[in-house]
C-alpha positions, 0 to 999 in steps of 0.5 A: 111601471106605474110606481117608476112614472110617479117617482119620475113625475115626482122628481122632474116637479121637485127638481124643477121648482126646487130653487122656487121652494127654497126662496119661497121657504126662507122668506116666506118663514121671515115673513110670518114675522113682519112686524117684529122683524120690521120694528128692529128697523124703526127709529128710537124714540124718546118717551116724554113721560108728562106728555099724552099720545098726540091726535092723528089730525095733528101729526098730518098737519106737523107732516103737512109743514115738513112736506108742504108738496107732499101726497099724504097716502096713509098713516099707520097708527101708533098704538102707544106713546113707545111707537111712531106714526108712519106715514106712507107719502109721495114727494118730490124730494124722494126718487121725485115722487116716482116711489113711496116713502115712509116718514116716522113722527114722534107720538107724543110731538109729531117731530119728524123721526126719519123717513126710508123707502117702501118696497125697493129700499133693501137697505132700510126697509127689508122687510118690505122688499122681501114682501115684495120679492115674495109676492113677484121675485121683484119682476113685477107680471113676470115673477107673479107668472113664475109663483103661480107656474112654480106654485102648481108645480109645487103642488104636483112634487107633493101629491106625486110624493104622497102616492109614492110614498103611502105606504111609509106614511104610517109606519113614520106617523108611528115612529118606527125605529127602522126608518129614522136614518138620515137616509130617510130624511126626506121623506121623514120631513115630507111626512110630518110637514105633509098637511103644512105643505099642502097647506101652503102650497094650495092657498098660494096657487089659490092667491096666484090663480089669476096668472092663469086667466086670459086678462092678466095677459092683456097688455096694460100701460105702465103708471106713473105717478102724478103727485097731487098735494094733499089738502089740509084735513076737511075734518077731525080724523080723531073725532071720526073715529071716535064717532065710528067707535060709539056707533061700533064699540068693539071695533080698533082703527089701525091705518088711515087711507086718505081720500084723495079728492072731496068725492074719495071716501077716507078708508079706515082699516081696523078689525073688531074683537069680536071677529073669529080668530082666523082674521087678522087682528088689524085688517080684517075690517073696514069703515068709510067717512065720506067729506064731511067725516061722517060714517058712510059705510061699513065693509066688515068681514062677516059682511062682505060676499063669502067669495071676498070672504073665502079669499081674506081667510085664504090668505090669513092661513097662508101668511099665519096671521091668526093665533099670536105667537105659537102659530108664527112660531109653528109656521117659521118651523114647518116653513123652513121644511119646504127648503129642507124636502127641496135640499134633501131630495136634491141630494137623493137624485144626485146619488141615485145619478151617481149610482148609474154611472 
C-alpha cells in the first residue's frame, strides 16, 4: 500500500512538473554557456595592430557623443584589443527608452560597432532572453511563482523516485548486466544524475524560495523608466581603478556601474584571484568609488555576511560557474538528464495506461 501511494506521488510530481523539467533542462544545459554562446552574437571587430587597448573614460566619452540624451548604466570591460566594450544604456532613440540597450565600441578606437536590445531582443541577444525566460518564462511575478511551484514539485518526483527505487540503486551503481535494458532507462538515468538532480533541483527552490513569502505577494506599482542624462565623468574611471588595485593587487575589474547622481556611489564589480574556486571568476567581488573616484568601500565576498555568502555560493552551483571548462561540460551533460527522466517517465505512464485498457 505504502509502495503503490509513493509510485503514485511519484508519478502525479513527475507528470506534473514534466514540461517544467524539459524547459528548465534545456535552457538551463544552454546557460552554463552564456559567454561562449553570447560572443557568437557580438560584433566583428578590426584588430588595429599599432594601436593599444583604449582607456574606459574615453570610450564613455566616445559614447557620450554617439548618445548625447542617453543614460549610460554599465559598461562591461573589454578584456583585450580582440573584445569590445559593452555599454548597457537607455535612450530614446530605442523602444523610447522604456528598454536597455547594448551599444559595442571598438577597443582600440571607441568606434561605435552595433547596439542590440537586453532581455526582450530574441533575435539578436538570445542569450539574454533565454536568461530571462529561465529566470521567470518571461511572466515576470507569474513565471517566477510557477519555477518556485514547479521547483518544489520537482523536488517531491525525485525524492519519491528514490525511496521507490532504492533497492536498484546499488546494483545500478555496480553495473549489473540484468538491468541495462532500454526499458530501465529511466531509472538508469534517474540513478547516476541522481546527486546532480537533487543538486540543482534544491539551490534553484533555494533561489525562488522568496515566491513563498507573504511580501512577494504585496501589490507593487509597475516602474517606468525616467531617462536621466548621465553627466560626463567627474573622475578617471581609469586611474580609480588603478588606484583600487595598488591598495588590493589581486583584484581584476570586470563591469562598471555608473553612479547615477554625486551622491550614488560608482560600483565596480570584479573578483580577486585570491578567492576560492566556487566563486566566480568576474563577480564575486565589489569595490565602491565615491564622487571624487576615490575607494569608499570594499563588498569582498569573504567579507559580506555568511547569509549573503551562502546565497552567492548557492547560485555559483546552480548555474556551474566555478572550474572552467570540465564542470560546464559535466553540467551541459547531466543537465540535459533532467528532460531525459522527464521524457522516459512520460513514456512509462503511458505504457502502463495502455496495459489497463
Amino acid at each position: 500500500m505504502q509502495k503503490g501511494f509513493l509510485f503514485r506521488i511519484h508519478s502525479i510530481s513527475g507528470l506534473l512538473a514534466g514540461i517544467f523539467i524539459v524547459l528548465m533542462s534545456l535552457s538551463g544545459a544552454a546557460l552554463v554557456f552564456h559567454e561562449e554562446l553570447d560572443a557568437l552574437q557580438y560584433p566583428a571587430i578590426r584588430q588595429q595592430p599599432n594601436l593599444p587597448l583604449l582607456p574606459v573614460d574615453s570610450c564613455y566619452r566616445s559614447l557620450q557623443k554617439e548618445f548625447p540624451q542617453a543614460q549610460i548604466s554599465s559598461c562591461n570591460l573589454a578584456e583585450n584589443t580582440g573584445k569590445p566594450f559593452i555599454f548597457s544604456v537607455y535612450d530614446s532613440s530605442y523602444k523610447k527608452g522604456s528598454q536597455t540597450m547594448q551599444v559595442f565600441l571598438h577597443p582600440q578606437t571607441a568606434e561605435v560597432l552595433w547596439f542590440r536590445g537586453g532581455g526582450k531582443d530574441k533575435r539578436h541577444n538570445f542569450m539574454a532572453w533565454l536568461t530571462v525566460f529561465h529566470n521567470s518564462l518571461h511572466l515576470k511575478k507569474t513565471g517566477e511563482w510557477i519555477l518556485g511551484f514547479f521547483g518544489v514539485v520537482f523536488l517531491l518526483s525525485l525524492c519519491t523516485g528514490i525511496i521507490h527505487y532504492r533497492k536498484k540503486i546499488i546494483p545500478v551503481l555496480l553495473f549489473k548486466k540484468p538491468l541495462y535494458r532500454s526499458s530501465n532507462l529511466h531509472q538508469l538515468v534517474g540513478v547516476y544524475a541522481l546527486l546532480f538532480n537533487l543538486l540543482i533541483g534544491a539551490t534553484g527552490v533555494w533561489m525562488q524560495r522568496y515566491v513563498f513569502t507573504k511580501d512577494f505577494y504585496a501589490s507593487s506599482q509597475l516602474y517606468t523608466p525616467v531617462i536621466k542624462t548621465s553627466a560626463p565623468l567627474a573622475f578617471s574611471l581609469d586611474s580609480a581603478i588603478k588606484q583600487v588595485q595598488q591598495q588590493h593587487p589581486a583584484f581584476s575589474a570586470h563591469v562598471i556601474y555608473f553612479a547615477a547622481s554625486p551622491k550614488v556611489k560608482t560600483a565596480v564589480y570584479g573578483s580577486r584571484s585570491t578567492n576560492a574556486f566556487i566563486h566566480n571568476k568576474k563577480f564575486a567581488d565589489a569595490v565602491f568609488l565615491d564622487s571624487a573616484g576615490s575607494l569608499s568601500k570594499t563588498a569582498f565576498v569573504t567579507e559580506i555576511i555568511p547569509e549573503n555568502r551562502r546565497d552567492i555560493i548557492n547560485a555559483q552551483i546552480h548555474y556551474g560557474r566555478y572550474g572552467g571548462w570540465p564542470v560546464k561540460l559535466l553540467y551541459t551533460l547531466l543537465g540535459l538528464s533532467g528532460g531525459l527522466l522527464s521524457i522516459t517517465g512520460f513514456v512509462l505512464w503511458q505504457k502502463r495506461k495502455q496495459r489497463r485498457f
